[in-house]
PAPAFI-651874 format. One record per residue: residue in one letter; x negated, y, z negated of N, C-alpha, C in turn. Coordinates in steps of 0.1 Angstrom, whole numbers, plus 5000, padded with zeros to 4 digits. Example, Ala and Ser with C-alpha at 12.3 -4.5 7.8 and 13.67 -1.06 7.14 Angstrom:
A486849434922487749554922486849674922
S487249784929486349894929487150004921
This chain:
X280182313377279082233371279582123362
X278981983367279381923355278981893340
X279981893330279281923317279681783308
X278781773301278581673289278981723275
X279981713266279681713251279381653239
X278381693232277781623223277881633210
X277681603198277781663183275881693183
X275581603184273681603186273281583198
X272181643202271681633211270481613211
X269581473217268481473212267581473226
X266881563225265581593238264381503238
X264281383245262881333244263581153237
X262681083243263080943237261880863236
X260580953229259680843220260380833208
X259180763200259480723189260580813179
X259780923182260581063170261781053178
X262381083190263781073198264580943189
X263580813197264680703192265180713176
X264180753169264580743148265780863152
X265981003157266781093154267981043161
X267980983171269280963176269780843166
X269280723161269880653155270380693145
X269580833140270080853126271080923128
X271381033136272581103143273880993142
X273580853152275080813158275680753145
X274480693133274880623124275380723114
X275280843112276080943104276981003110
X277880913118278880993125278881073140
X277781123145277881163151277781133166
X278281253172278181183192277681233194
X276081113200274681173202274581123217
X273281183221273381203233271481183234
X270681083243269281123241269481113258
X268281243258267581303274266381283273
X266081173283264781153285263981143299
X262981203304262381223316262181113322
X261681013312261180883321262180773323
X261780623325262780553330262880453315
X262480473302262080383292261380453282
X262280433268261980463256260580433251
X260080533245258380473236257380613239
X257580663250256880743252255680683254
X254480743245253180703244252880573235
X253980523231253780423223254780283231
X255380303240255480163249254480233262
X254980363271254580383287252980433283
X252680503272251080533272250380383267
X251180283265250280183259249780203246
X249880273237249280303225250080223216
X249480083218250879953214249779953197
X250180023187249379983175250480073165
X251079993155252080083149251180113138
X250880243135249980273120250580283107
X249780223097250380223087251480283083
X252580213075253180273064252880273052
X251780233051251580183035250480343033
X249980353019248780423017247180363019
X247480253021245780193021245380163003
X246280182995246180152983247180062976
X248079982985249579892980250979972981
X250780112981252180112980252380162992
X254180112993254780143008254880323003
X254580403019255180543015256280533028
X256180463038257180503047258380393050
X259780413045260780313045261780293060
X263080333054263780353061263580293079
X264280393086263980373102262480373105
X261680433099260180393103259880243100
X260180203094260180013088260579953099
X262080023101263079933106262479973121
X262080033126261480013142259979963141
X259079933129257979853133258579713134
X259279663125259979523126260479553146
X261279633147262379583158260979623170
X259779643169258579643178258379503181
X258279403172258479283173259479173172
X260479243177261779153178261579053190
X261079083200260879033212259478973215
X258478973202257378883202256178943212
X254978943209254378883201254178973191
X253678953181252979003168253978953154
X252479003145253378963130252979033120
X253879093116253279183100252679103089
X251979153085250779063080250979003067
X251178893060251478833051251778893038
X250978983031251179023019252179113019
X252779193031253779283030255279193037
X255179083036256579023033256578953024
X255578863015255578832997256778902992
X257478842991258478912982258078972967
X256978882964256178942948255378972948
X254679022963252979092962252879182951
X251879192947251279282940250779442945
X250779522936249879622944248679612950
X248279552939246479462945246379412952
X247579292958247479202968247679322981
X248379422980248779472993247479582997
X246879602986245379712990245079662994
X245279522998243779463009244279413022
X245779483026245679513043246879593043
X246579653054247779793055248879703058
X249979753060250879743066251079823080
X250479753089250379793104250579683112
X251079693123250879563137250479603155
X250479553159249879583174251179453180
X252079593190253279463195252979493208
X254279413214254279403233254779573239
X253879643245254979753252256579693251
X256779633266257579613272258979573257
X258579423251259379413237259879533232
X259079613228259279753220260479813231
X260279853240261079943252262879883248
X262379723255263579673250264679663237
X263679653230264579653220264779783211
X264379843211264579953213265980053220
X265680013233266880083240268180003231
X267979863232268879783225269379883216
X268779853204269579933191270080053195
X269680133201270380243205271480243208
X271780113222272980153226273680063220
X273279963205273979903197275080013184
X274280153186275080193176275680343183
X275880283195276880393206276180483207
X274780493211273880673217274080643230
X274380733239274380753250272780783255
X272280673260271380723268270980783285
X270080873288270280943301268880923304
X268680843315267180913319267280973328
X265280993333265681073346265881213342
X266081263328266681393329265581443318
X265281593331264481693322265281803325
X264581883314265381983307264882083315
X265582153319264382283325264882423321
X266482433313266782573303268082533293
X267582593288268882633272269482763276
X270782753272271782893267271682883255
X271382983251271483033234272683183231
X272883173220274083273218274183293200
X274383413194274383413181272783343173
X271783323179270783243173271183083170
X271983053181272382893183271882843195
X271482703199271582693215272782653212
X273882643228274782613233274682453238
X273982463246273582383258272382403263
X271882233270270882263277270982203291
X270582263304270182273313269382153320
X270182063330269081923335269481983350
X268481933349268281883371268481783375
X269281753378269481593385269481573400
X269481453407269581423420270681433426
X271781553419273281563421273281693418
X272281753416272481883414272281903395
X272882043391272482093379273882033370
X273281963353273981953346273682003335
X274682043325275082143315275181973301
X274582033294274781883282275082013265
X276182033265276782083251276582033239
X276282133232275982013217276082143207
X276082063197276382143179275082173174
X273982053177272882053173272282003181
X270581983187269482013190268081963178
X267681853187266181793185265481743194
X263981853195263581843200262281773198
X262581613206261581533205260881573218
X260881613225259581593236257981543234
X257881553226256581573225255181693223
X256181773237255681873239256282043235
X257382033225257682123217258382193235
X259082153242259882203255261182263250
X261882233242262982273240262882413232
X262182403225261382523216261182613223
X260182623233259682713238260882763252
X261682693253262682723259263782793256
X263482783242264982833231264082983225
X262983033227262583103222262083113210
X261582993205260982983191259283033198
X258883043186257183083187255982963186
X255382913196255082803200253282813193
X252682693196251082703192250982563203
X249982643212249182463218248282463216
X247682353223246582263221245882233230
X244282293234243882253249242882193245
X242682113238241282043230241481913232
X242581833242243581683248242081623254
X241281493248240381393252240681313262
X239781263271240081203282240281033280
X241480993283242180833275242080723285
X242380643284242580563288242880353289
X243280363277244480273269244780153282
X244180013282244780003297244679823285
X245579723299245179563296244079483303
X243379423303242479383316242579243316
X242379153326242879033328241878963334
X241078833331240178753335240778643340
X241778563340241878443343242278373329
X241778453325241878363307242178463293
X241178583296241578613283242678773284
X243378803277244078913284244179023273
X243179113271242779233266243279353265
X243379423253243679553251242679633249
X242479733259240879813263241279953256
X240980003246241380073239240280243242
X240780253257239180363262240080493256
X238380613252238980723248237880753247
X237380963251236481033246236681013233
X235381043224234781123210236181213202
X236981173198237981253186237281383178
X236681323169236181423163234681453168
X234181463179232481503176232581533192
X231081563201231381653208232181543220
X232381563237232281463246231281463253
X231081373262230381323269229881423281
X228681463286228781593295229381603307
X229781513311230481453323231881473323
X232781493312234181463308234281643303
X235381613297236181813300237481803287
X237681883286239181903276240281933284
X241781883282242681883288243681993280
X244382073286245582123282247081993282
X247981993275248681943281250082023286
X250182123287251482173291250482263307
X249782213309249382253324249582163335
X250182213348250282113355249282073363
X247982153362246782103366245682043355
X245882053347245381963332245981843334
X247181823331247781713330247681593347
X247481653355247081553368245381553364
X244981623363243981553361243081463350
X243881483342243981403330244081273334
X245381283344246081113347244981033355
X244481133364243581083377242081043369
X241681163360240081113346240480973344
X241580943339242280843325241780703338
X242080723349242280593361240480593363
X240380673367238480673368237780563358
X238380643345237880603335238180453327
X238880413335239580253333238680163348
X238780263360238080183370236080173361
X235880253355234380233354234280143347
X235280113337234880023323234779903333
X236079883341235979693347234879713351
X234679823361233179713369231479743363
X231979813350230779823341230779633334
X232379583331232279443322232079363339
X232379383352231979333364230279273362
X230479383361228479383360228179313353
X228579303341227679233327227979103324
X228679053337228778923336230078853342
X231478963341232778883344233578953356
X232978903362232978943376234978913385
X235778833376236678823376237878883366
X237479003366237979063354239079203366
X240079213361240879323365242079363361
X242079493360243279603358244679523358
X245379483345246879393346247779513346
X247579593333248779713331247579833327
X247879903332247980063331248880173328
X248180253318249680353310249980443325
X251880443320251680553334252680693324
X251980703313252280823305250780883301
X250681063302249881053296249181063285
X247981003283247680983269246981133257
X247881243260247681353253247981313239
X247081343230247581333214247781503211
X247681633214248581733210248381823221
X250081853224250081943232250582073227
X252282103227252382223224253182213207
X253582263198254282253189254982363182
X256182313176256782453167256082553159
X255482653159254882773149255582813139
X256382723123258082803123256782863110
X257882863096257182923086256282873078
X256382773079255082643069254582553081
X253382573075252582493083251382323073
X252582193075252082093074250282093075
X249782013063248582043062247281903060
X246881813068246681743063245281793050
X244381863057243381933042244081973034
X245082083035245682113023246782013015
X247381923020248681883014248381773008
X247681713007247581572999248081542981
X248381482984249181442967249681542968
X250781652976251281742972252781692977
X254181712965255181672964256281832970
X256481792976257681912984258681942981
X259382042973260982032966261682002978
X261182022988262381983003261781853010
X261281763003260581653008261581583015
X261381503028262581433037261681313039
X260581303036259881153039258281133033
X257681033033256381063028255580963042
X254480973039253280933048251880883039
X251380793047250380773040249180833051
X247480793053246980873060246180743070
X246680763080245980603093244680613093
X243680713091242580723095241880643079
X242680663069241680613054242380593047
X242080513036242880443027243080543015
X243980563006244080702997244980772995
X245280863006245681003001247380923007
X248081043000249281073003250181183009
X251181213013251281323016253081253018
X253581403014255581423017255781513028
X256581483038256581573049257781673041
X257981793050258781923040259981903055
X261281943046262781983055261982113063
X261282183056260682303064259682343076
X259282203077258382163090259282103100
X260282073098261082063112262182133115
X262282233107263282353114262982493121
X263582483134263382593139263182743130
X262982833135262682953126263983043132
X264283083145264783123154266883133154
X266682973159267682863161267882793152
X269182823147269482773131270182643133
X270582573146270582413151269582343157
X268682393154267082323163266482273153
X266182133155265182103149263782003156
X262282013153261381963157260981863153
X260581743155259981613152258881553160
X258081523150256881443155255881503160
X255481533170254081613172254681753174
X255781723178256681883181256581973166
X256581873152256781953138255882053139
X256382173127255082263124253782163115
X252682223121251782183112250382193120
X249182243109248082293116246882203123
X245982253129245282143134244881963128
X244781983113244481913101245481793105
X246781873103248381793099248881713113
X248181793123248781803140248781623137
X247581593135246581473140247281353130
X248181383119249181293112250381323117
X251081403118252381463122252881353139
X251681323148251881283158251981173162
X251681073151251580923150253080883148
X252880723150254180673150254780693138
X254080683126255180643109255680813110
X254580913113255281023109256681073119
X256780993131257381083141259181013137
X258580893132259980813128260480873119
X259580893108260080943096260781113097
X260081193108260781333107261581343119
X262081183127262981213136264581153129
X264181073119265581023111265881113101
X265081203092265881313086266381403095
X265681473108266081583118267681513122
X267081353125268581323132270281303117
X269681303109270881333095271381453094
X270281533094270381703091271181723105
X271081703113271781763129273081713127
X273581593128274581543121275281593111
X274781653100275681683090276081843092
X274881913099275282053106276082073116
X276181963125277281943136278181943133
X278781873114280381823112280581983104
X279881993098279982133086280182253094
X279282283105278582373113277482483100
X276982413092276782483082274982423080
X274282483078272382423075273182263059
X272182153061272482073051272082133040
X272882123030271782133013270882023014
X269782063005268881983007268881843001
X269581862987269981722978270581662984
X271381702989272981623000271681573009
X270681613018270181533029269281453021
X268181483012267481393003268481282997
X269481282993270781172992270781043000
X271181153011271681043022270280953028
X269481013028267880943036267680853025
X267980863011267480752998268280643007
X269880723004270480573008270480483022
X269980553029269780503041268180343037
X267580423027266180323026264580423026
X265280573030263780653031263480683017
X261780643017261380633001261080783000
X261680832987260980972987260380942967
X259680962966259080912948258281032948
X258981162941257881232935256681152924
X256981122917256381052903254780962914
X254780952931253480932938252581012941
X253181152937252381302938251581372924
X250481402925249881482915250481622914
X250281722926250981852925252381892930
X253282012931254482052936254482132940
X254982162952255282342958256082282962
């Protein structure tokens, strides 16, 4: 069988994948990202969910730096869009910046690109094409994990393990204790094209309140959930055109369509803490690895914990982005772009520094290196501590 070795190994190449592998190759290490599809972004280039959410709090100050910054910029490296004037003022004020987040809406396809760019700018090996379908574990380590390819079975070796999927796959494959989600609304995120004006149709059931009697709840680790999700999501983009057909623009039609699906939670880590958006606000983490502010409202704050993305199990595993622990509240922050960046660049430090040591990071030593990398961590923005 042929085999691959790695120092990191990162599972999954959205957003949380791309931040962990960069932060891996740039601390030294030989990384490696496995990704199913043919192009980096996940749900944020292939689902179309082209809107990067804040970093800021909705009250002036930045809470997310580092690699989360540095991939909203490199979203627009390839054009169109622009970060919005008060957050490049070199002397804005706090005041001046409470009166617009720091968020942008870029090109899929740009993002994809450049993206992959930087990656293979700072030596990660990228693979597509490749899903995971088992891990070897040994001593409460994985070894390796298990692809299928169109050549038969390949073996990918590694020191450490991150699991971006999305869908918490490597996890439940490694034997950690999982929690899903079958409560997935029916999406559908599409471009539409008149001759003139060329639209982002931003379709979706009811989030918080009931759905529509007609529409249903999706699992997403079902393989009959998830087709029919995809087949709803196309329904549900054909009704809108020929509902705006009807109402007047009779030259209107389907340009791009996501061909990811648009699940916002599927399965995730269950480790020992559970990320809280009700409970955790203004609350400062002695093992804090990043902070967040909250996309839905201007206000609150919140520090993500070293302890929401480590396996419980598997003392080289770590979880990022919707994969982190955290409870229904937290799920719904944990899954967005600032947070997935932000807990895929400390996962991908911490894998790195356990790969060279073979030893868990101290926590100061990783809080260290993320300062200097550019990740803001400011207790002195929190009211309480645990």
């Amino acid at each position: 069988m042929n085999k691959m070795n790695y120092d990191v190994v990162v599972c999954g190449g959205g957003v949380a994948g791309v931040a962990a592998a960069l932060a891996a190759a740039r601390k030294g290490a030989r990384t490696c990202l496995l990704e199913k599809e043919y192009a980096l972004g996940g749900l944020a280039t292939l689902g179309l969910i082209v809107i990067y959410l804040p970093l800021c709090d909705g009250a002036g100050t930045l809470m997310s730096g580092g690699i989360a910054e540095e991939l909203l910029k490199c979203s627009l490296r390839y054009g169109p869009g622009d970060i919005p004037d008060v957050w490049t003022k070199e002397n804005a004020s706090v005041e001046e910046r409470a009166t617009k987040r720091y968020r942008v809406q870029y090109n899929a396809a740009s993002f994809m690109i450049a993206a992959e760019e930087l990656l293979l700018s700072e030596g990660v090996n990228i693979f597509y094409d490749s899903r995971i379908t088992d891990v070897m574990c040994k001593d409460n380590r994985i070894s390796s994990v298990l692809l299928e390819t169109k050549f038969g079975k390949r073996l990918v070796n590694g020191r450490s393990f991150i699991d971006a999927t999305g869908d918490a796959d490597l996890c439940w494959l490694a034997g950690e204790e999982t929690v899903n989600d079958s409560t997935n609304r029916r999406t559908g995120w599409y471009f539409s094209y008149d001759g003139n004006d060329l639209k982002l149709n931003t379709l979706s059931d009811p989030l918080y309140k009931a759905i529509p009697a007609d529409s249903r709840l999706y699992s997403g680790i079902s393989i009959e959930d998830i087709s029919q999700h995809c087949i709803d999501g196309r329904k549900m983009i054909l009704n809108h055109l020929q509902k705006m057909k009807e109402e007047g623009n009779p030259s209107i039609y389907p340009l791009i369509i996501p061909t990811f699906p648009g699940f916002r939670m599927t399965r995730r880590l269950a480790g020992s803490f559970e990320f809280s958006e009700d409970k955790h606000e203004r609350c400062w983490f002695s093992d804090a690895i990043g902070m967040i502010g909250n996309w839905k409202r201007s206000g609150p704050r919140y520090s993500i914990p070293y302890r929401a993305i480590k396996a419980s199990k598997n003392t080289n595993l770590f979880a990022v982005g919707r994969c982190c622990c955290a409870d229904k509240s937290g799920w719904d922050l944990t899954r967005v772009i600032p947070t997935c960046a932000v807990t895929g660049e400390a996962a991908g430090v911490a894998a790195a520094i356990l790969s060279e040591n073979e030893e868990q990071p101290k926590i100061q030593e990783l809080q260290e290196t993320l300062v200097k990398n550019g990740v803001l961590l400011n207790p002195e923005l929190f009211t309480k501590q645990i």
